[in-house]
N, C-alpha and C positions, 0 to 999 in steps of 0.2 A: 253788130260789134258791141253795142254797149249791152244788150242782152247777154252774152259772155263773159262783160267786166263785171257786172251783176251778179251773173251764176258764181261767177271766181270772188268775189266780195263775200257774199253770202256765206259760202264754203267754206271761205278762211276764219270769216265770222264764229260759222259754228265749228268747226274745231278747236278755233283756241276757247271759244265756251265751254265746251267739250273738259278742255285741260282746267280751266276751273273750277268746274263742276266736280273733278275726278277727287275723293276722299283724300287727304295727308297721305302719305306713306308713314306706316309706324316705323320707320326707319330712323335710326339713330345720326347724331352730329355727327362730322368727320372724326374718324379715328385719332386724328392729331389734336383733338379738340385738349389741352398741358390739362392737371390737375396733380394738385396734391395733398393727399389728406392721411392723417394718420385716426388709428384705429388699433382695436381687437381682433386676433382670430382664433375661433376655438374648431376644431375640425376631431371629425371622431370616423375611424375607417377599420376595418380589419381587426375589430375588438381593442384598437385601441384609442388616443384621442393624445392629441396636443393642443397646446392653447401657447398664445405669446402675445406680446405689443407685434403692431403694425405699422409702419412707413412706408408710404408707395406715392414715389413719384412718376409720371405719366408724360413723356414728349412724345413730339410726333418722330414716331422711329427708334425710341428708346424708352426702359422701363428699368426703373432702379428701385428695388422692394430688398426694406430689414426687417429681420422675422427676428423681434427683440426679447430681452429678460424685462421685469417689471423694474430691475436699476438701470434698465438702457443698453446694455452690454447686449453685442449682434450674435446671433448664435446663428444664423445665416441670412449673405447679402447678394440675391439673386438679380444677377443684371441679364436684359434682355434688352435685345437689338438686331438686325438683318440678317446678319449673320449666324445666329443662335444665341441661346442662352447657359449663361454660368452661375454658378452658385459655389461660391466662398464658405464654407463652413467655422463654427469657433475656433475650429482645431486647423484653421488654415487650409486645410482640404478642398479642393476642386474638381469638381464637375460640370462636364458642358454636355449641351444635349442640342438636337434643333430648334425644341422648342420649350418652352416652362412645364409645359402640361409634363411632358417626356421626362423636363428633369426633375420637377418636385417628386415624380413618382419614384425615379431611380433613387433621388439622396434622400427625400423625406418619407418615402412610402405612399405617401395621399399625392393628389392632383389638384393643384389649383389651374380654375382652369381662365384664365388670364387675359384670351386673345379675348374671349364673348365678355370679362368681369370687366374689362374697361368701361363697356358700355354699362351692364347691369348697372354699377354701383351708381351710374348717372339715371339711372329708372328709364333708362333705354332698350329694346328689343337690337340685338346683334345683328351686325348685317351678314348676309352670304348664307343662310338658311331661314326657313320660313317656321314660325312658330307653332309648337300643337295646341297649343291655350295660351287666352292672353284675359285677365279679366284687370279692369281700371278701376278707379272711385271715382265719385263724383266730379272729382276736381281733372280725370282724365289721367290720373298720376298711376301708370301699372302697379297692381299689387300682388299678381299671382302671373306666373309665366313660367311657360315649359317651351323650352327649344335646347337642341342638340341632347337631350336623354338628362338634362338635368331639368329642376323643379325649383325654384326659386320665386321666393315669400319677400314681397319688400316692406318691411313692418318700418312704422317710427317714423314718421313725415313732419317734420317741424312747421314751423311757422314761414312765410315766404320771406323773412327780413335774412332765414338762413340760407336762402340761394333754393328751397325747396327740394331736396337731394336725399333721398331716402336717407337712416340712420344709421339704420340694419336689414342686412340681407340674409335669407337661410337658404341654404342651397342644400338640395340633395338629389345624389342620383344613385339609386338601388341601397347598400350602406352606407355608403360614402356621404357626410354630411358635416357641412360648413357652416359655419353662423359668423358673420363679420361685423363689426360694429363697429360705427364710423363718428370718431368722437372729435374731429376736425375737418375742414377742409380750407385748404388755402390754396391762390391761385399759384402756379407754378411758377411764376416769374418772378413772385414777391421770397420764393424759396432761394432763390439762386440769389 
């Protein structure tokens, strides 16, 4: 009998050794993880290119992004939630689609592609597909990654007193090519 509690000691032993032993997962925080930061996007697709200010707030379950003029003025404010996503244009015009990817492509021409950019922008690999390249720096901080057919560059890493959050991101998949620059971040709730 105690020969069995032993084996069964043992066993338990090494398995949960086992699980600490096992690598990190390069898995990202929960998707509800609020942020909000504003920024640059300059995007170039189909011989042509737009650029604007950027706002993007981030809750868990909702997504409120203005695609601005350099006076401020919304030239479209795309909100994204369970249900699908809309996009408000200057001229009042609306569009909804399932998802962002869908409808930046239908009103804006380009893809931003949204569900994987919450993470990216945090120097996270997206969850629910597996990476084809992943390379890090020293500090562990990804700097080059390819998942889902795009290619993203995390350039511009501050100092750790800025929360350590990459600056700028260059995304590209075939022509299609985004560069975002991240000239704030503040916490979500300090927004509201």
């Amino acid at each position: 009998m105690i020969w069995l509690r032993t084996v069964a000691l043992v066993a338990t032993l090494g398995v949960a050794a086992c699980a600490t032993l096992l690598p990190e997962a390069d898995g990202p925080a929960p998707a509800s993880t609020p942020f909000d930061l504003s920024g640059r996007v300059l995007v170039s697709y189909d011989g042509r290119a737009f650029s604007s200010a950027l706002r993007w707030q981030h809750a868990p379950g909702r997504d409120e992004i203005w695609l601005l003029t350099p006076v401020g003025q919304a030239l479209a404010y795309i909100v994204n939630e369970g249900n699908g996503a809309t996009l408000t244009g200057a001229d009042q015009k609306q569009y909804q689609a399932g998802s962002v990817e869908g409808l930046t492509r239908q009103a804006l021409g380009w893809e931003l592609p949204l569900t994987r950019l919450q993470y990216w922008v945090r120097g996270e690999i997206a969850p629910g597909s597996a990476p084809g390249a992943v390379e890090r720096d020293a500090n562990r901080r990804l700097i080059r990654l390819e998942q889902d057919g795009w290619r993203i560059a995390f350039v511009n890493y501050p100092a750790e007193e800025h929360g350590g959050l990459p600056r700028r991101l260059d995304l590209a998949r075939g022509a299609h090519k985004i560069r975002l620059v991240i000239d704030g971040w503040r916490s979500a709730t300090a927004a509201r």
